[in-house]
C-alpha positions as CSV (number, residue, x, y, z in Angstrom):
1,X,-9.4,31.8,-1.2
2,X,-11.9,31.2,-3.7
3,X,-14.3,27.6,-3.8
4,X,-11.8,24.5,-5.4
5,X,-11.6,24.5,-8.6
6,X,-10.6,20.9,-10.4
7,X,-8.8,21.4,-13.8
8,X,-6.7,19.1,-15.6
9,X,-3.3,18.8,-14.9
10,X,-0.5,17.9,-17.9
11,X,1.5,15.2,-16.2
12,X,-1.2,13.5,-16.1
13,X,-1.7,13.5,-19.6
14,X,1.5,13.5,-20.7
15,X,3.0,10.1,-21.7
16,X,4.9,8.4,-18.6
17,X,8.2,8.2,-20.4
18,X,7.9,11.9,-22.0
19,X,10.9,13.7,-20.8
20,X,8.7,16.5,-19.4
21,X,6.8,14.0,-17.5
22,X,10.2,12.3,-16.1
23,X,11.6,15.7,-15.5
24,X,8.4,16.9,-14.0
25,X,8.3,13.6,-11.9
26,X,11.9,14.3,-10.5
27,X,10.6,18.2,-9.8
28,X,7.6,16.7,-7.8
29,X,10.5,15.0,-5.3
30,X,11.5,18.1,-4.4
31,X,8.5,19.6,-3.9
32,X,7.8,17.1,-1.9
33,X,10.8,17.5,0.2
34,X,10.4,21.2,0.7
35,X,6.5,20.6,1.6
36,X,7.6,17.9,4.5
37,X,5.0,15.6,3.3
38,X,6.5,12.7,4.3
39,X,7.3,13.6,7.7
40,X,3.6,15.1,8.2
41,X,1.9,11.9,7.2
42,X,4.8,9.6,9.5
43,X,4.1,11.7,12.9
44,X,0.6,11.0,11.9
45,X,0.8,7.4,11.6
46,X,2.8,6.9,14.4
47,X,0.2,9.1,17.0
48,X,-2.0,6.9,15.9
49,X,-0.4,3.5,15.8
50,X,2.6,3.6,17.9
51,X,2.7,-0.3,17.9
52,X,3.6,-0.2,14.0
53,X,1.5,-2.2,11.5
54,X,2.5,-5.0,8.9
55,X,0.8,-3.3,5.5
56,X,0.3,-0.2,4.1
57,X,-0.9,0.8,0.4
58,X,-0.6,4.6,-1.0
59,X,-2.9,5.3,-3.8
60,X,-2.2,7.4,-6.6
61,X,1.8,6.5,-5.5
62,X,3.3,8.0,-9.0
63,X,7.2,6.7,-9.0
64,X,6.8,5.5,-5.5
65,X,9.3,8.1,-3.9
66,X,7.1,9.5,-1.2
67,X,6.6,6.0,0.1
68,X,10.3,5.6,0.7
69,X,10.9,8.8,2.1
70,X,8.1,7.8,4.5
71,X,9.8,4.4,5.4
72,X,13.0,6.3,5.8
73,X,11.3,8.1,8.6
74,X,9.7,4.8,10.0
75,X,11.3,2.5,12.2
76,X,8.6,-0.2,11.0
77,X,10.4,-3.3,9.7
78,X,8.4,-6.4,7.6
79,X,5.6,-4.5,5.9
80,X,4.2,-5.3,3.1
81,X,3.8,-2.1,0.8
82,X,1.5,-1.3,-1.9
83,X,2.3,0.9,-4.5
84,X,-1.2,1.8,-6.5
85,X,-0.8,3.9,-9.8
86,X,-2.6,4.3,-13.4
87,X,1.1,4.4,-14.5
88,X,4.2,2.1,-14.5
89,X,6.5,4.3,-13.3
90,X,7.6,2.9,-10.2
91,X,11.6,3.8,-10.0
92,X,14.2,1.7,-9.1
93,X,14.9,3.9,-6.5
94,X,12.0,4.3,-4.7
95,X,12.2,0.4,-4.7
96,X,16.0,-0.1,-3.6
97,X,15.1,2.4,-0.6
98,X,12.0,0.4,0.5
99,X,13.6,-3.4,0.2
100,X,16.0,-1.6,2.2
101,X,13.9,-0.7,5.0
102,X,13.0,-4.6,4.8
103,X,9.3,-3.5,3.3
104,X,8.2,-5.6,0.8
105,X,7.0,-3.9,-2.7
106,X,3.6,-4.9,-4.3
107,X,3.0,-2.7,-7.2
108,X,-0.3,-2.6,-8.7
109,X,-0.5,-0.7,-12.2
110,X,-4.3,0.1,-12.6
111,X,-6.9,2.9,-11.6
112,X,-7.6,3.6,-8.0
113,X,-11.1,3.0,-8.1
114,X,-10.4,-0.7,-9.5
115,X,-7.9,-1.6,-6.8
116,X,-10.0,-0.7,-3.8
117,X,-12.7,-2.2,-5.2
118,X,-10.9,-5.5,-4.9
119,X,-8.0,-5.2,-2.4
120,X,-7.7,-7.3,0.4
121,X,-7.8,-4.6,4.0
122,X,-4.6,-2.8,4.4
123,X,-3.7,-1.8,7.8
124,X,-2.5,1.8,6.9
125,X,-3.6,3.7,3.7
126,X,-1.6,7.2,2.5
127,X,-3.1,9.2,-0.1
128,X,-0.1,12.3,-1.0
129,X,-1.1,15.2,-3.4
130,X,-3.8,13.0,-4.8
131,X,-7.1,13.8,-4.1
132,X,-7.7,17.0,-4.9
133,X,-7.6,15.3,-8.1
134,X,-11.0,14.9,-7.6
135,X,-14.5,16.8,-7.9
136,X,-16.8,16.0,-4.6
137,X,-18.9,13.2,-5.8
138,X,-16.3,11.2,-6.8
139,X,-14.0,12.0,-3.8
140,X,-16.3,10.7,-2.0
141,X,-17.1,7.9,-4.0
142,X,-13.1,6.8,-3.3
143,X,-13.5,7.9,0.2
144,X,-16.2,5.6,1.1
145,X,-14.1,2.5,-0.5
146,X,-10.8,3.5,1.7
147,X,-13.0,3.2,4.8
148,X,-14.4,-0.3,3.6
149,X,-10.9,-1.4,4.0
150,X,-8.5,0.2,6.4
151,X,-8.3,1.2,9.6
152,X,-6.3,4.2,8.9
153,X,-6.4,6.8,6.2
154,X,-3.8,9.8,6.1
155,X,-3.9,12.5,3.3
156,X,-1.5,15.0,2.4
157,X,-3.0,17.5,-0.2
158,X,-2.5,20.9,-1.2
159,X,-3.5,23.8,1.0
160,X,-5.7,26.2,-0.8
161,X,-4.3,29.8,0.3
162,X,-2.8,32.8,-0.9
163,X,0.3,31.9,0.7
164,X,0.6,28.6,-1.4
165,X,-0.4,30.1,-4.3
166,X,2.2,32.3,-4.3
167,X,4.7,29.4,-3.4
168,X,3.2,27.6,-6.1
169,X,3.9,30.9,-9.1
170,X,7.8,30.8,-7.6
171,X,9.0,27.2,-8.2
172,X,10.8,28.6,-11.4
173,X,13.0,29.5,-9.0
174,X,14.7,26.2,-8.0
175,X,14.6,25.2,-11.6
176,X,11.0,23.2,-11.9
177,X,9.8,23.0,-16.0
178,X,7.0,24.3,-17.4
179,X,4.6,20.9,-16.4
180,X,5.3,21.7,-13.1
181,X,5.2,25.5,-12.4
182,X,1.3,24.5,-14.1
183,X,0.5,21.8,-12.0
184,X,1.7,23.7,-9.2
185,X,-0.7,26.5,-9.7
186,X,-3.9,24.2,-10.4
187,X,-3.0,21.9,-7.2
188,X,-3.3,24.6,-5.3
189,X,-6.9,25.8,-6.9
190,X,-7.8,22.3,-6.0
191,X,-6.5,22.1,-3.2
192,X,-8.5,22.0,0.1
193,X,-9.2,24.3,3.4
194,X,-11.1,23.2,6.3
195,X,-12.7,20.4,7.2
196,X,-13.9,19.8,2.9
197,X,-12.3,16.5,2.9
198,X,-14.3,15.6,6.6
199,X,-17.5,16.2,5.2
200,X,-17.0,14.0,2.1
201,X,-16.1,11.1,4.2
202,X,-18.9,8.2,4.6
203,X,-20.9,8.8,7.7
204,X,-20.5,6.0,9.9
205,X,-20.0,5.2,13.9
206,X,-16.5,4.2,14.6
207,X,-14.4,6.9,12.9
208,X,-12.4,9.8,14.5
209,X,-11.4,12.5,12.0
210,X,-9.0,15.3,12.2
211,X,-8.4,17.8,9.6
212,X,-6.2,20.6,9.4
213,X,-3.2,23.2,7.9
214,X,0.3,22.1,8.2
215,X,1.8,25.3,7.8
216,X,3.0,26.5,5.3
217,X,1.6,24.6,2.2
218,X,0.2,21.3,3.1
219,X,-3.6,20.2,4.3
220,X,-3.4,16.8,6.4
221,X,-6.8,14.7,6.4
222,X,-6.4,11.7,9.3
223,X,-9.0,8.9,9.6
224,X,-8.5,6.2,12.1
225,X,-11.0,3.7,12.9
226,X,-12.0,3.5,16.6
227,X,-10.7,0.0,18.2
């Protein structure tokens, strides 16, 4: 496909209790779901600590759904869970599932930038269908503050193909509105192919990175400090 292109997408504009925000929030679940997100980023986590961890943040975390589909998928008890948004949208839900897994929920309403600026380190940091948000110099602005303070860093973003594009124009199909049919399509634009999130990471001993396709829609970025 063509270079990424980062547009504005209208959830993020929209106001967080507009009923095509909710309804576009609920549509995002299943997109989720069908993309396998959360299981992608919990095989990664566990290959690279199969010993567990005891905290974990996701930036960009929305109504905090994907992080309790990724507990659900965890056998990780007594972690401490950070839930980083612009928005207060956190659903009950998303919080009954995680106190469920025995996580505990921290939830942090304020811009990404801010929190990693002054967050204590977090063991494990997930990132899902967030950063292609992001043009390249401020990617990798946010990039060089997650390796200040984690030791693993796992992205799931939007693969930039034809074949997700054309995923992307059909989710009319199982019912998504208007916000997200649009979103769809401009993820995907901005979405990422190679190794684009690799080179934007800070360049420092001590890191392995692995980027790649996750068939059939999904890019995975890992980053896990050396020991």
């Amino acid at each position: 496909m063509s270079i990424r292109r980062v547009e504005a997408e209208w959830l993020d504009e929209l106001p967080a209790h507009d009923p095509r925000a909710q309804r576009s929030r609920r549509d995002l679940e299943r997109i989720n779901a069908l993309m396998g997100n959360a299981r992608i980023v919990a095989r990664e986590i566990e290959r690279e600590l199969p010993s567990g961890f005891a905290s974990i943040a996701e930036i960009g975390a929305g109504s905090g759904a994907f992080l309790a589909r990724l507990a659900s998928r965890m056998a990780r008890r007594d972690v401490e869970a950070h839930l980083v948004d612009r928005q207060d949208v956190v659903g009950p839900e998303a919080q009954a599932g995680l106190a469920a897994r025995g996580w505990t929920v921290k939830s942090a309403q304020c811009d990404a930038f801010e929190w990693l600026e002054r967050s204590p380190p977090i063991e494990v940091m997930v990132a899902n269908l967030f950063l292609h948000h992001f043009e390249p110099p401020r990617l990798g602005a946010m990039l060089a503050l997650v390796a200040r303070r984690t030791r693993l860093f796992v992205a799931c973003e939007p693969r930039r193909s034809s074949i997700a594009l054309a995923g992307a124009r059909l989710l009319g199909a199982i019912g998504c509105n208007d916000v997200s049919r649009h979103d769809a399509v401009v993820s995907v634009r901005a979405g990422f192919a190679g190794t684009e999130i690799s080179s934007l990471w800070p360049v420092a001993a001590g890191w392995t990175l692995r980027e790649a396709a996750r068939a059939p829609f999904s890019h995975v970025f890992v980053a896990a400090r050396v020991s």
